[in-house]
N, C-alpha and C positions, 0 to 999 in steps of 0.2 A: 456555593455562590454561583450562581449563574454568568455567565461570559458571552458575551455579544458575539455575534460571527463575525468577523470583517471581509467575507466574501458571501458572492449570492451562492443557489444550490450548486450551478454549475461549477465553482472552483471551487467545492469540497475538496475535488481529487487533489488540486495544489496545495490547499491545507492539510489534507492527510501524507501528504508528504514530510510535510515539515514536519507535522507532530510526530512520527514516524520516525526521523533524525533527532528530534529530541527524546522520544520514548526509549530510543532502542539504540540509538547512536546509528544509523542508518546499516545497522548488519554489522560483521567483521570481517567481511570478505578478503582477500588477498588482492597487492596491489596488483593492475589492468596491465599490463605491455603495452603500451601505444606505439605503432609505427608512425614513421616520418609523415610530415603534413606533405600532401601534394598543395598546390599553386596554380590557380587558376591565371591563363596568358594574360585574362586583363585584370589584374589582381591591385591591389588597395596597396598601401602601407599596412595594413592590420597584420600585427603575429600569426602567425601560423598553430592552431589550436595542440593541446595536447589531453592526451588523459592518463590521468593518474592514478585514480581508482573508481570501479562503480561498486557502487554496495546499497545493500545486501548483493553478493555477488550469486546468489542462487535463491529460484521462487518456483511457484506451481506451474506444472506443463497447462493448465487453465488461465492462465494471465493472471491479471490484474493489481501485480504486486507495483510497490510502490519502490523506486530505486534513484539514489544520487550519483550524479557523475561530478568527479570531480576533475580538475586541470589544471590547463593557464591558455590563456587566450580564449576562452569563450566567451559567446558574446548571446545577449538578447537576440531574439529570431534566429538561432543556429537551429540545425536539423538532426535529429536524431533518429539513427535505424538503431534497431536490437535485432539481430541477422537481417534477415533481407526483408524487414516488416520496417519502414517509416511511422513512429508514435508523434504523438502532441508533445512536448517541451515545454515548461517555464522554466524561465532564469530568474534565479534568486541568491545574494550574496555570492556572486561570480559562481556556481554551481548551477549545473541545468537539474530538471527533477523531469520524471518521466512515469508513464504505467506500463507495465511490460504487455505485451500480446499472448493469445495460445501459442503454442508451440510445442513440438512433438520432444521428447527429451535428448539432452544431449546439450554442447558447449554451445554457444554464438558467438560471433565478432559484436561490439560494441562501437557503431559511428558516429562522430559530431563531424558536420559538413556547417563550414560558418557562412555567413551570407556572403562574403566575398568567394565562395569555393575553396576553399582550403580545409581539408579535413584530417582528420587523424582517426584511428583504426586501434581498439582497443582486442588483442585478439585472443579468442576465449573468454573475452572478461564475465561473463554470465552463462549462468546452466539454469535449462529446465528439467526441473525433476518432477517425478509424481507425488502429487502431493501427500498421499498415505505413507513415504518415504520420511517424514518429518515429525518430530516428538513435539508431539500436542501440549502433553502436561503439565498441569501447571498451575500458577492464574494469568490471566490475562487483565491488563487496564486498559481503558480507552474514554470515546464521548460516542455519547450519541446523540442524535440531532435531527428539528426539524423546526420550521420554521426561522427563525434567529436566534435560535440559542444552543449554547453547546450541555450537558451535559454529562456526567461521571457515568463511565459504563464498565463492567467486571462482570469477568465470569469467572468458572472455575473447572477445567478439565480434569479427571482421576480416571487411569487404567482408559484411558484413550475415550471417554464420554465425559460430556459436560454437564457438572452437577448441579448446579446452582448460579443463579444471574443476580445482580444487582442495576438498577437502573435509575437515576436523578435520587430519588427519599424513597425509593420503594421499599429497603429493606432488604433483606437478604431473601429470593425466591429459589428455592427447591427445585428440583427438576425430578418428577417420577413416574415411571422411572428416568434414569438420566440418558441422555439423548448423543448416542454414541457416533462418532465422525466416520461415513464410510465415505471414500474415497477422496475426501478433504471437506464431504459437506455434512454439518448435521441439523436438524429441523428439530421442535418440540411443539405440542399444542396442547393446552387443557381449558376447553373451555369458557368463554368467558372469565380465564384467569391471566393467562398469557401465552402468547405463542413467540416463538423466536425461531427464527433457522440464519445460518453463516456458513462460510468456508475458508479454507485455510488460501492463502495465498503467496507465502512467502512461512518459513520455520517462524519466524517472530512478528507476523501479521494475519492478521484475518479483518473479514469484516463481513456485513451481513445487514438485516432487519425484525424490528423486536416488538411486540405489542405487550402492556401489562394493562390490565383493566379493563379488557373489551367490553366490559356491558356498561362502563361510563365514562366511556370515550370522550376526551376535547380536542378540541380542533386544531392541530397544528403540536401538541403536547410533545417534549422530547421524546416518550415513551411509548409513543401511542405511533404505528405505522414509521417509525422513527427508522432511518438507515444508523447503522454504527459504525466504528473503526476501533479495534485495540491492536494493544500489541503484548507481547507476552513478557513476563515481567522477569 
């Protein structure tokens, strides 16, 4: 059954969060250390922010993994670094959500700075690893999507390549041969039957873009030119 989007393209990323948190329970990272909030001299009544946990608390030295911070006192408009890189933020059920940056490997501090100046310091709370560092295998669930609709997306890794896709009613699609992940990314294309490539971005996220049907292509079709997101089940 089809599912309406309730964001335009650009807040994919906010809704892959979430699904992300419900997929996956957002990682199981270990809880964050947060140090004391500083206090800005002209500062509000507002609490003083804290953090709790970030999780998934490790993703690809490539960015783009998807991560929740959790606390008390954060607020809508707070600022988020992941080391010394400032990302986009949404706040959603008192939790901020974030997309991580590149970054060379190794531990980062984790910041919420709230709009009164008040921040707290999550420290080490996130590692960048290589992505080829992360067991692929598996299956994976997700959606894919384009225009206003979500769709069911699945694949299926074996011996670190990805055998086989599913996408909206297409059935279960083959891969041959199967299309094996070097350095977090893999690609496949057979002609006018489908093509697909993704990368890993986090141990229990990936995400990418998938064609099936090139030679009768519709406009806007979840399958067709479609971006995806799963997560590994």
């Amino acid at each position: 059954m089809k599912k309406t989007r309730a964001t335009h393209r650009s807040g994919f990323l906010t809704a892959s969060l979430l699904a992300v948190c419900g997929l996956a329970g957002c990682g199981g990272g270990p809880t964050a250390p947060s140090q004391p909030a500083t206090r800005n001299p002209a500062t509000t009544d507002l609490a003083a922010p804290t953090i709790l946990s970030v999780t998934p608390s490790i993703g690809s030295t490539g960015g783009g993994a998807a991560i929740a911070i959790t606390g008390t006192g954060l607020l809508r408009g707070s600022r988020v670094a992941i080391g010394t890189t400032t990302v986009a933020a949404y706040f959603y059920n008192n939790r901020l959500f974030v997309t991580t940056p590149s970054h060379e490997p190794g531990s980062v501090d984790v910041t919420v700075t709230n709009v009164d100046g008040q921040n707290a310091v999550a420290i080490g709370a996130y590692t960048f690893a290589a992505p080829e560092s992360f067991d692929v295998n598996g299956n994976w669930r997700g959606v894919s999507f384009a225009g206003d609709y979500d769709e069911p997306f699945t694949f299926t890794v074996v011996n670190g390549a990805v055998v086989s896709i599913t996408c909206a009613m297409s059935g279960l699609v083959r891969l041959s041969p199967p299309a094996p992940f070097i350095h977090g990314d893999f690609s496949f294309t057979e002609e006018n039957v489908v093509a697909i490539s993704g990368r890993i971005v986090a141990p229990n996220e990936a995400k990418g873009v998938v064609n099936i049907g090139l030679s009768g292509s519709v406009s806007l079709s979840p399958c067709v030119g479609a971006e995806w997101h799963a997560t590994r089940e």
